[in-house]
C-alpha positions, -999 to +999 in steps of 0.1 A: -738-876+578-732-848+606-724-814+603-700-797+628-667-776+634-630-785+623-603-760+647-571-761+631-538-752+654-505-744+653-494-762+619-525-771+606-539-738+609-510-725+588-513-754+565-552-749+556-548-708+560-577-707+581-584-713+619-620-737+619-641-746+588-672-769+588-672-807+580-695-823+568-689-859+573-701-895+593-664-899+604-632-885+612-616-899+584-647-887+560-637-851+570-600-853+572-607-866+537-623-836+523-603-813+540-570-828+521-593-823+491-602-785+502-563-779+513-540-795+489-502-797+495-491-790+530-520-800+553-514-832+541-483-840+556-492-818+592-523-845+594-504-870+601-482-859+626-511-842+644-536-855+676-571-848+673-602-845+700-639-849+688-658-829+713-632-829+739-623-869+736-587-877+723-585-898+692-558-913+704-548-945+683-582-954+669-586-955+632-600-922+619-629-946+601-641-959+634-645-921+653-682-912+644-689-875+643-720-857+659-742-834+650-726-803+655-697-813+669-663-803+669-630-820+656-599-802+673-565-807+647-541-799+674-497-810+675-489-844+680-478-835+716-514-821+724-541-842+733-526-873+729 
């Protein structure tokens, strides 16, 4: 398990009413997982119309179990046009 940075934008960062939180998680699914848990409702449904970038990398479409986090990384939640 790693521990690291989540940076919400645009949407997301309305959704989960804040702008970054940590994660604590081995993958990106792991901590989109508990950040569901830590946001319910909205951030739910932004999530999956979103892009993300773990530590500058795009995501693209790899499955959220497979992305490995680092130590004290970051995981960038950005709009689905962003990032790619």
């Amino acid at each position: 398990m790693a521990a690291g940075t989540i940076r919400y934008w645009a949407a997301a960062k309305a959704a989960a009413g804040t702008a970054e939180e940590p994660y604590a998680a081995a993958t990106l699914a792991e901590a989109l997982d508990a950040a569901r848990e830590r946001h319910p409702g909205e951030l739910s449904q932004v999530l999956q119309r979103c892009s993300f970038l773990i530590d500058g990398n795009p995501v693209g479409t790899r499955g959220h179990e497979t992305v490995r986090l680092a130590e004290g990384g970051t995981v960038e939640v950005l709009p689905p046009f962003a990032g790619g």
